[in-house]
Gaussian input, Z-matrix of N, CA and C with variables (Angstrom, degrees):
# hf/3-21g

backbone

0 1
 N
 C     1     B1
 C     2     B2     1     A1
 N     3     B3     2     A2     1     D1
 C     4     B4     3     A3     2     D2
 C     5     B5     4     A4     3     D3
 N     6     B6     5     A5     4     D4
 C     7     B7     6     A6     5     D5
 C     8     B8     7     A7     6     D6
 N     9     B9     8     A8     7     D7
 C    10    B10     9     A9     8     D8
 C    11    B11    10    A10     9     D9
 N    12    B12    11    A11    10    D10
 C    13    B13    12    A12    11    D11
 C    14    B14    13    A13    12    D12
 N    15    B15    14    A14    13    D13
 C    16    B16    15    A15    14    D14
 C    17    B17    16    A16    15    D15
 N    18    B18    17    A17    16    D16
 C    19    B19    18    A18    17    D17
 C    20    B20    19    A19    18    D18
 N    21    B21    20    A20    19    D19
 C    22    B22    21    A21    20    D20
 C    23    B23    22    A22    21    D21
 N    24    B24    23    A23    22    D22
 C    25    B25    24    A24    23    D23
 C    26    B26    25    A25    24    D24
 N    27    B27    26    A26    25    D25
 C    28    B28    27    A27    26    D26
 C    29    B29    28    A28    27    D27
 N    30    B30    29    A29    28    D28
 C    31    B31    30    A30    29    D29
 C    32    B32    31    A31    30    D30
 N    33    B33    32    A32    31    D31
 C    34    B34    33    A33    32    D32
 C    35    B35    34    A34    33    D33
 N    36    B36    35    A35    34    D34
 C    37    B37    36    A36    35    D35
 C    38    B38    37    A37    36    D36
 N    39    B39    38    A38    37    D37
 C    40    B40    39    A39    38    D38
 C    41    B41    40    A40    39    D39
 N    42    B42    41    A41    40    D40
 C    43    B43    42    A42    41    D41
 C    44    B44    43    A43    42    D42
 N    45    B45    44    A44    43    D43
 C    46    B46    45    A45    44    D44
 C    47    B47    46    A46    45    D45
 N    48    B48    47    A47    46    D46
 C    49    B49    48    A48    47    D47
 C    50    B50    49    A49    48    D48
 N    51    B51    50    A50    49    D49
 C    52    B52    51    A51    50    D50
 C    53    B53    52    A52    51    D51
 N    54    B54    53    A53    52    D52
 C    55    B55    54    A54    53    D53
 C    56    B56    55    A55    54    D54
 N    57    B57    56    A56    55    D55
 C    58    B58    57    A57    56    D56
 C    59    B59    58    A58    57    D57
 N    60    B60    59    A59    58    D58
 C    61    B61    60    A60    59    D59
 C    62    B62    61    A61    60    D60
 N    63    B63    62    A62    61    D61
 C    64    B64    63    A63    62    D62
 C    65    B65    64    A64    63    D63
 N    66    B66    65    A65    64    D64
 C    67    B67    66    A66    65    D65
 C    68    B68    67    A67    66    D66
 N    69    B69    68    A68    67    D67
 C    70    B70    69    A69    68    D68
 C    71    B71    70    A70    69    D69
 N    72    B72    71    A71    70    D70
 C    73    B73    72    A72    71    D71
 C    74    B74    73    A73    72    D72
 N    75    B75    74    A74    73    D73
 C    76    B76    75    A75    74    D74
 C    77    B77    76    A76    75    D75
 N    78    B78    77    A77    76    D76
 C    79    B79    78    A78    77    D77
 C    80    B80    79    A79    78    D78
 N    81    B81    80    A80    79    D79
 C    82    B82    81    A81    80    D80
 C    83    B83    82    A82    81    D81
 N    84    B84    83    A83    82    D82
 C    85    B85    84    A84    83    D83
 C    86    B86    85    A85    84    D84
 N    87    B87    86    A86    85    D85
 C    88    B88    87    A87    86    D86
 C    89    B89    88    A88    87    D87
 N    90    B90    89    A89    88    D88
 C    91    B91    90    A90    89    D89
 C    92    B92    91    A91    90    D90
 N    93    B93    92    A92    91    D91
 C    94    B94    93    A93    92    D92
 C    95    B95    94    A94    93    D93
 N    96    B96    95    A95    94    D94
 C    97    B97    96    A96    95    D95
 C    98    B98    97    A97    96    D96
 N    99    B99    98    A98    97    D97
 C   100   B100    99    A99    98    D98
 C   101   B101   100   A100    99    D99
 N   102   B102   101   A101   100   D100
 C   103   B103   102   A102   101   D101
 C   104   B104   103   A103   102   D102
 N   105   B105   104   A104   103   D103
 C   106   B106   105   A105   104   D104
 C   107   B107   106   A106   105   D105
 N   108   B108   107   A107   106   D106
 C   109   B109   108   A108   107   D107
 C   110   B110   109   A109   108   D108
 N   111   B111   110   A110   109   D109
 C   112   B112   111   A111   110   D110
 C   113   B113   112   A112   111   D111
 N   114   B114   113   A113   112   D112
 C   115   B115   114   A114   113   D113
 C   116   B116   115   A115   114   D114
 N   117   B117   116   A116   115   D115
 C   118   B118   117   A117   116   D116
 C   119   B119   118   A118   117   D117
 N   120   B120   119   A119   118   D118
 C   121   B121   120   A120   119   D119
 C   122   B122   121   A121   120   D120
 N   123   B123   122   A122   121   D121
 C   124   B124   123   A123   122   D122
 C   125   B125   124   A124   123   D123
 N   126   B126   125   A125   124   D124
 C   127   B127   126   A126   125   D125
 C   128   B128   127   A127   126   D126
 N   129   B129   128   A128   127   D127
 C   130   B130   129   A129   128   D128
 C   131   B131   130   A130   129   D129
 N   132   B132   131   A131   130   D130
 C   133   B133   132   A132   131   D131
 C   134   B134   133   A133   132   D132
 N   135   B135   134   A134   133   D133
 C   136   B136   135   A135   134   D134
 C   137   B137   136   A136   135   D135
 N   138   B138   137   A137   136   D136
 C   139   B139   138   A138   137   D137
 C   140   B140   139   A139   138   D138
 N   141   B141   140   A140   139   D139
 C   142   B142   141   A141   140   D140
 C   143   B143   142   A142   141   D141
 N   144   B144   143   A143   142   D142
 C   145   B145   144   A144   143   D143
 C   146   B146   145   A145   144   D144
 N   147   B147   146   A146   145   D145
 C   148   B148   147   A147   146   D146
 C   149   B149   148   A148   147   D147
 N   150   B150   149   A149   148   D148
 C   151   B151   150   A150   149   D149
 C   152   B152   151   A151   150   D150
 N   153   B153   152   A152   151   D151
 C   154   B154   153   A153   152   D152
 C   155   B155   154   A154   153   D153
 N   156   B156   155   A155   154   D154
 C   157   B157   156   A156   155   D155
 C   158   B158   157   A157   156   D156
 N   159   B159   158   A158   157   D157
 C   160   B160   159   A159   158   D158
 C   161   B161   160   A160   159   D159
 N   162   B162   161   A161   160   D160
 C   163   B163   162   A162   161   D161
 C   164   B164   163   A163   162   D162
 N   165   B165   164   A164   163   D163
 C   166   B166   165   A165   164   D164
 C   167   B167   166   A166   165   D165
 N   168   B168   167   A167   166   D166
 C   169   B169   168   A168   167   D167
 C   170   B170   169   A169   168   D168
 N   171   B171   170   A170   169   D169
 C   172   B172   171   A171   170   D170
 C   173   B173   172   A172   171   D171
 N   174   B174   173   A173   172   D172
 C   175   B175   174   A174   173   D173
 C   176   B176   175   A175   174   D174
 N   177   B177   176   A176   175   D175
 C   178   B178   177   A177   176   D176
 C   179   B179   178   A178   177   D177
 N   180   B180   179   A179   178   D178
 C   181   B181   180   A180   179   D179
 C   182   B182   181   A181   180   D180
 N   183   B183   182   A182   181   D181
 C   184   B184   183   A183   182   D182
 C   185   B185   184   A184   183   D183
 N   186   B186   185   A185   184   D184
 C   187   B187   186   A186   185   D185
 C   188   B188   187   A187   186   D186
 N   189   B189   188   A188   187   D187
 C   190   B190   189   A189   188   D188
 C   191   B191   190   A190   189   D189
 N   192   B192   191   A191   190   D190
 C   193   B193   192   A192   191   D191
 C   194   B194   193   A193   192   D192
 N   195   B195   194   A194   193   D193
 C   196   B196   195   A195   194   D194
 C   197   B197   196   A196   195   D195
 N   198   B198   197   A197   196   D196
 C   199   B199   198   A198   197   D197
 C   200   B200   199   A199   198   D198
 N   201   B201   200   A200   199   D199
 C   202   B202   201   A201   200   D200
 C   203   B203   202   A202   201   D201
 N   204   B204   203   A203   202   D202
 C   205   B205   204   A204   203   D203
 C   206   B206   205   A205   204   D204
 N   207   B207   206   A206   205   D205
 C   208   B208   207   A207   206   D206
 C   209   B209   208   A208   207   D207
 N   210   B210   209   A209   208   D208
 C   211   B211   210   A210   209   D209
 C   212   B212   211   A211   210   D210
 N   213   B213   212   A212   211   D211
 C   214   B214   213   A213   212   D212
 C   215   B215   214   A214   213   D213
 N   216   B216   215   A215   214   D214
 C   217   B217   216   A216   215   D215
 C   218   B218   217   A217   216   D216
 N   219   B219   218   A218   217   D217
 C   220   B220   219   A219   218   D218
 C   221   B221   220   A220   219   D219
 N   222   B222   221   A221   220   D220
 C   223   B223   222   A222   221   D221
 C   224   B224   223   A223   222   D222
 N   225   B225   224   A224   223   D223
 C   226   B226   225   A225   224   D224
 C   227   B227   226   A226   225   D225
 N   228   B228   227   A227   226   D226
 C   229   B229   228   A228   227   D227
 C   230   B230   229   A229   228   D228
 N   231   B231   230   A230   229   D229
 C   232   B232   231   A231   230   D230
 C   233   B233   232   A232   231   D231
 N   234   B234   233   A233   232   D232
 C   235   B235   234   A234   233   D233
 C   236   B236   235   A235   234   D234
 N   237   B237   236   A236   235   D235
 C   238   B238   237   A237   236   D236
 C   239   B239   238   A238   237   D237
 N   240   B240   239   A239   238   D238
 C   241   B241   240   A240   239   D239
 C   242   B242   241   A241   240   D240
 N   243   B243   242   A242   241   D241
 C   244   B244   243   A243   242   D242
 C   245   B245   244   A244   243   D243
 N   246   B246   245   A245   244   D244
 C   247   B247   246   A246   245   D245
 C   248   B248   247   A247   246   D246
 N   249   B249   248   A248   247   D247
 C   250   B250   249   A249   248   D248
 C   251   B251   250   A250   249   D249

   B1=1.4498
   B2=1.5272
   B3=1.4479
   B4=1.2320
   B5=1.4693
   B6=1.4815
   B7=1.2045
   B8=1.2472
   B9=1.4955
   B10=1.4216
   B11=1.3522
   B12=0.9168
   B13=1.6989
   B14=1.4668
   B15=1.3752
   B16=1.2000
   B17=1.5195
   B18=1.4651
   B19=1.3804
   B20=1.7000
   B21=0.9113
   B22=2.3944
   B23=1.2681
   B24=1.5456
   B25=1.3802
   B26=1.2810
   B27=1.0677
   B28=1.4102
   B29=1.5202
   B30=1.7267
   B31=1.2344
   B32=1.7551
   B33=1.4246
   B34=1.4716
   B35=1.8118
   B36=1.3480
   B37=1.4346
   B38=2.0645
   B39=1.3425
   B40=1.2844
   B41=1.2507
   B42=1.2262
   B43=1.8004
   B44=1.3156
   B45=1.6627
   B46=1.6973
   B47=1.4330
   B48=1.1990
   B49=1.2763
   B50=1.2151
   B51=1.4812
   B52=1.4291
   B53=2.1558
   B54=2.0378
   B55=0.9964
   B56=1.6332
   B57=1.6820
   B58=1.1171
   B59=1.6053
   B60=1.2342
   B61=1.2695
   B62=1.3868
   B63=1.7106
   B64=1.1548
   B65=1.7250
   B66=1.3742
   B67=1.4788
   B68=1.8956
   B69=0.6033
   B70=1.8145
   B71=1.6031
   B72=1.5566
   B73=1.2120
   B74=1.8120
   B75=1.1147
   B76=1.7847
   B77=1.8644
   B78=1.3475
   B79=1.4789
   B80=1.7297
   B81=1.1754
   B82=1.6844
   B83=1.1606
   B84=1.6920
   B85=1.9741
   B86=1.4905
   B87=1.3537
   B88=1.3329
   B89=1.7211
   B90=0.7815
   B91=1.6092
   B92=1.2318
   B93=1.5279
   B94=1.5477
   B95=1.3928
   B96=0.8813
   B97=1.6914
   B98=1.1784
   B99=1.5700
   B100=1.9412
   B101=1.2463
   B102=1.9763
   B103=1.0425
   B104=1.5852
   B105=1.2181
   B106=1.6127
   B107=1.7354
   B108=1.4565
   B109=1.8521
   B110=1.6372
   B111=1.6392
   B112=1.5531
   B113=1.5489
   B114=1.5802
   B115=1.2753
   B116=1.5505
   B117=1.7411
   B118=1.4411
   B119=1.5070
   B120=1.7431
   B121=1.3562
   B122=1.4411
   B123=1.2926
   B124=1.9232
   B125=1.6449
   B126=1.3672
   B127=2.2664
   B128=1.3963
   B129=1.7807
   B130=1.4704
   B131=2.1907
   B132=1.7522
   B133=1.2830
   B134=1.9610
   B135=1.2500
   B136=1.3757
   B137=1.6367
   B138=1.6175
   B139=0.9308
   B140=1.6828
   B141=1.7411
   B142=1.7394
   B143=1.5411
   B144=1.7502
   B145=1.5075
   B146=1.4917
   B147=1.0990
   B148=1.2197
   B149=1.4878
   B150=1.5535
   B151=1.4992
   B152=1.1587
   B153=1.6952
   B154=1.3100
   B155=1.4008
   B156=1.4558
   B157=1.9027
   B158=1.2301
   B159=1.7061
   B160=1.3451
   B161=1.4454
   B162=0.9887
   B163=1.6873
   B164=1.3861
   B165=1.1924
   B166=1.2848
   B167=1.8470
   B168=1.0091
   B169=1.6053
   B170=1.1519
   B171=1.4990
   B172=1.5052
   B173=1.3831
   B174=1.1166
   B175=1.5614
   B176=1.3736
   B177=1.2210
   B178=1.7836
   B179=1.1968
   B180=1.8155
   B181=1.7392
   B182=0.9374
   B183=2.2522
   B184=1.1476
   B185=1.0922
   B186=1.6021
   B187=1.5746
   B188=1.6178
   B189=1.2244
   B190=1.4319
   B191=1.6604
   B192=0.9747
   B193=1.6589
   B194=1.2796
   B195=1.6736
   B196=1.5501
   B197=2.0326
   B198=1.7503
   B199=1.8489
   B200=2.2060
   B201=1.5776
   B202=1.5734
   B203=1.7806
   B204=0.7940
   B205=1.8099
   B206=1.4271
   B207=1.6860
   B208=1.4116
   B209=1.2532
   B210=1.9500
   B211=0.8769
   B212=1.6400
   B213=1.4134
   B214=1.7967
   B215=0.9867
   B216=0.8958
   B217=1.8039
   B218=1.7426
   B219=1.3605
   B220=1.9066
   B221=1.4765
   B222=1.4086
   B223=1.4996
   B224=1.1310
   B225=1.2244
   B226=1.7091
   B227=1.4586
   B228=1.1564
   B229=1.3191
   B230=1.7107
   B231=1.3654
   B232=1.3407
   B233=1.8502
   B234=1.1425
   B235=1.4674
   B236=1.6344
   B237=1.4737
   B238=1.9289
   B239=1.3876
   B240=1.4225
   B241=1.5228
   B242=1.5439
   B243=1.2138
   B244=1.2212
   B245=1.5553
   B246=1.4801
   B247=1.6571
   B248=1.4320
   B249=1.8452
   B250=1.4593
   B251=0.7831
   A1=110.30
   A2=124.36
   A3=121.19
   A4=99.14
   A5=127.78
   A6=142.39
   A7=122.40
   A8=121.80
   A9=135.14
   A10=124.28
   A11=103.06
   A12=128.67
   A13=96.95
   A14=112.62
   A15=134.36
   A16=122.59
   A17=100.03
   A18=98.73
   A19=114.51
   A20=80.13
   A21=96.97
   A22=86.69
   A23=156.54
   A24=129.46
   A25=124.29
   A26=122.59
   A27=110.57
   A28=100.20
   A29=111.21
   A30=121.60
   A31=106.28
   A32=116.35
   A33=107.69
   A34=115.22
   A35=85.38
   A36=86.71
   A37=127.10
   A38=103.90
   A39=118.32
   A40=123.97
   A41=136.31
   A42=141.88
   A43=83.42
   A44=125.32
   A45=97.90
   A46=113.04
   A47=127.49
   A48=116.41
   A49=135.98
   A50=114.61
   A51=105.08
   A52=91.94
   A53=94.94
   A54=101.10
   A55=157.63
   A56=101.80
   A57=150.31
   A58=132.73
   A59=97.50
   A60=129.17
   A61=103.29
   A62=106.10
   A63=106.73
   A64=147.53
   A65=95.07
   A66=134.61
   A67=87.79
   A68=131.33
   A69=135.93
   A70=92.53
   A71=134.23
   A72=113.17
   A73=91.26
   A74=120.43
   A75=123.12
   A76=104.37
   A77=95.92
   A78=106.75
   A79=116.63
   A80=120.25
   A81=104.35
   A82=113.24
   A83=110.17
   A84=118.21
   A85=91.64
   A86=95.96
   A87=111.18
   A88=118.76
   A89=119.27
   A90=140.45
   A91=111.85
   A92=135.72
   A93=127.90
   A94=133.22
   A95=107.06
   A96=119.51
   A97=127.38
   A98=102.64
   A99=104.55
   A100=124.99
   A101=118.14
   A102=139.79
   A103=113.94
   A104=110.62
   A105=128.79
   A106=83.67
   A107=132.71
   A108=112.39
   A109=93.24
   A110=100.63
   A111=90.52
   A112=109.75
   A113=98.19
   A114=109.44
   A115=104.48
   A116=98.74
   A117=112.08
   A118=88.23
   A119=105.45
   A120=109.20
   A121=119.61
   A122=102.16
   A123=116.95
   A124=102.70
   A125=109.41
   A126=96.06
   A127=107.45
   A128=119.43
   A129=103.65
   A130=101.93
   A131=72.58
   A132=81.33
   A133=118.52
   A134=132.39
   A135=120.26
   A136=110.96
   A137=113.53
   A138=136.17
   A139=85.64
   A140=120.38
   A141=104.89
   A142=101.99
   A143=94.43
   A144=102.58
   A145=109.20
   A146=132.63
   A147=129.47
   A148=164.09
   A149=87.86
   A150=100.90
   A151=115.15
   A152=120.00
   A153=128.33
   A154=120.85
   A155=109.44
   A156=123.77
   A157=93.58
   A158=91.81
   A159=107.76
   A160=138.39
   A161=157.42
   A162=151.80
   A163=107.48
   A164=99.77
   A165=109.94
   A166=130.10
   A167=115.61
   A168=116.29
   A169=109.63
   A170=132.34
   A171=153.65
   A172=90.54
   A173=126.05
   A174=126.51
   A175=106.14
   A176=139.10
   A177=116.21
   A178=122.29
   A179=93.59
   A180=102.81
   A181=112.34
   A182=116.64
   A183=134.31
   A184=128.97
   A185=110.85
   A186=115.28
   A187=107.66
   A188=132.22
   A189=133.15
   A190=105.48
   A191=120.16
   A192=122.79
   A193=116.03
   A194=118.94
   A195=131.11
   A196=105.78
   A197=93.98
   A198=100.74
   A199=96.19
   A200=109.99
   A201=105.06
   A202=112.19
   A203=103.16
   A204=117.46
   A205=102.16
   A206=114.16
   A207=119.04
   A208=140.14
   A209=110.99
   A210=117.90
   A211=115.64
   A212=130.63
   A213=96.21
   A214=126.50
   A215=135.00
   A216=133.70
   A217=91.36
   A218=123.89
   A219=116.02
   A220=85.10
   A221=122.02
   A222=105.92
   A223=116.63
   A224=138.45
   A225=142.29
   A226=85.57
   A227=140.06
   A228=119.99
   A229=120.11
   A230=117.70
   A231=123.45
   A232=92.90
   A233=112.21
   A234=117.31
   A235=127.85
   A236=99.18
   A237=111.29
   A238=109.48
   A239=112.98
   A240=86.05
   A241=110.30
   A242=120.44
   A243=140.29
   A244=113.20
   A245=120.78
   A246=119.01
   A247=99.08
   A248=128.76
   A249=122.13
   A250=111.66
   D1=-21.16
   D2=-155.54
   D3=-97.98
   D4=-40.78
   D5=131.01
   D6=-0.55
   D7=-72.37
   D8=150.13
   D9=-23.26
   D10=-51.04
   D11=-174.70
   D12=-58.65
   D13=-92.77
   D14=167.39
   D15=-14.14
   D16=-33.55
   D17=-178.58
   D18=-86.76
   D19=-39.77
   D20=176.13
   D21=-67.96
   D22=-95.98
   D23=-174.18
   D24=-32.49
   D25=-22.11
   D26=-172.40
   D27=-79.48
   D28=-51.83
   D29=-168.13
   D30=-52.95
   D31=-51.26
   D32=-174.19
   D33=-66.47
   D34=-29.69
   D35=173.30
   D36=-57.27
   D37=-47.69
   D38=139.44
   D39=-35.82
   D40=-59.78
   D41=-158.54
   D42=-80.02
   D43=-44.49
   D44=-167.76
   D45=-83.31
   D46=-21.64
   D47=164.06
   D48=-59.61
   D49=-25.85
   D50=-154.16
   D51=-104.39
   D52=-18.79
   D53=152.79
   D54=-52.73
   D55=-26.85
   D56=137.22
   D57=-31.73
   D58=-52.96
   D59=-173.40
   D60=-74.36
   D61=-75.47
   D62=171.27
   D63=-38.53
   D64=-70.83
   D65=165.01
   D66=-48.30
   D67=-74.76
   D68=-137.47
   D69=-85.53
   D70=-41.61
   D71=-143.32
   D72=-146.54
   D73=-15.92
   D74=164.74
   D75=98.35
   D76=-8.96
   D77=-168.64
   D78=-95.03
   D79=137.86
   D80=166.44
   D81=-174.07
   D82=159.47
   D83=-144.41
   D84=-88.82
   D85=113.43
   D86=171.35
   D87=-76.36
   D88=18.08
   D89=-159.80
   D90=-134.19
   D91=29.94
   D92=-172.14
   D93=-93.61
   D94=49.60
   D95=161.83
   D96=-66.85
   D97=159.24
   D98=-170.99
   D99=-66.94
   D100=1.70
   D101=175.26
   D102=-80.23
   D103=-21.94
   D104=-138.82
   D105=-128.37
   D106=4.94
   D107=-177.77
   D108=-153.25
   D109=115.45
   D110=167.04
   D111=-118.56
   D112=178.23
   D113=-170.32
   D114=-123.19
   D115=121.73
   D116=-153.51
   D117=-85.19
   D118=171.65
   D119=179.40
   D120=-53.07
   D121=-58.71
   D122=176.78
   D123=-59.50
   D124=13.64
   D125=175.06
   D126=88.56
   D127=-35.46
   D128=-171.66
   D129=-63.33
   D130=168.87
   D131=-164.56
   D132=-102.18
   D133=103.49
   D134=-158.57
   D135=-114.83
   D136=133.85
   D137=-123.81
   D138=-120.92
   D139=117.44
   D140=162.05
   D141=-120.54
   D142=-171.83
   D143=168.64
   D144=74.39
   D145=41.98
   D146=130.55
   D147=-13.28
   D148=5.82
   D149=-162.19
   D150=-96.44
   D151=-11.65
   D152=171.49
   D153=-119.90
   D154=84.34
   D155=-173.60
   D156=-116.23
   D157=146.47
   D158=157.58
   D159=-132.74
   D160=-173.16
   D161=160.82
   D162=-88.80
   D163=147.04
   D164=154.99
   D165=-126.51
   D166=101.70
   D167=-175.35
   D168=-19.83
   D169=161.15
   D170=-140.02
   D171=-111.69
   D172=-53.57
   D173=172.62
   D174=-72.68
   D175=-29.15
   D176=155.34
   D177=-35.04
   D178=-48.05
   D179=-158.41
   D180=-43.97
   D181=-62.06
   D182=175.45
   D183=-32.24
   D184=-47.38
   D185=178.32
   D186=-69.96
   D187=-25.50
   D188=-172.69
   D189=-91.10
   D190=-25.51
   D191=159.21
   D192=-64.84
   D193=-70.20
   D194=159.29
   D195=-14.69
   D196=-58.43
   D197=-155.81
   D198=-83.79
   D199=-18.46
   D200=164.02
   D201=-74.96
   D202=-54.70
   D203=176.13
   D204=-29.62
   D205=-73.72
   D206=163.63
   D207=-18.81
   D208=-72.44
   D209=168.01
   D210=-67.69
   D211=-30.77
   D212=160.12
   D213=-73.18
   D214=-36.12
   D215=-165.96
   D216=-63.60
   D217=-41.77
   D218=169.80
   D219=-57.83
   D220=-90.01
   D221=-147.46
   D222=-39.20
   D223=-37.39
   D224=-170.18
   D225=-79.25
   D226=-76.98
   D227=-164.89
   D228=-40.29
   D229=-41.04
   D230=-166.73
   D231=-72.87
   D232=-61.50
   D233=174.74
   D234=-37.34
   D235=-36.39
   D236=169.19
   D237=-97.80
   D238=8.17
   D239=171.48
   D240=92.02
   D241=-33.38
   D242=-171.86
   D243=-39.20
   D244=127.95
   D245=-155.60
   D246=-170.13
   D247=85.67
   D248=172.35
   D249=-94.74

């Protein structure tokens, strides 16, 4: 169970970074392997290997915000029950 745990923090912890990354700055590590992401003492999450980034166009971004936006407002809806 603790395992479990560990893994859903880890995972969101991941989505917001690379979410971060994306969304915030157009850039992101094209290189992400379990070699390439550690897990600091305090849980944050630290990121090496840099050598393979890329951009992503301004009109990607939008559409990948637009297609995150989406998919929560479903998950939160499916999760509350939610039904108009």
């Amino acid at each position: 169970m603790q395992a479990k745990a560990f893994g859903r923090k880890l995972l969101g912890a991941l989505t917001e970074a690379f979410g971060k990354t994306i969304l915030g700055t157009g850039f992101f590590h094209a290189d992400p392997h379990p070699g390439n992401v550690f897990v600091l003492d305090d849980g944050r999450i630290g990121l090496i290997d840099f050598g393979q980034v890329k951009q992503v166009r301004i009109a990607a971004i939008y559409i990948y915000i637009y297609i995150y936006m989406y998919i929560y407002v479903y998950i939160y809806r499916e999760r509350e029950g939610y039904n108009p």
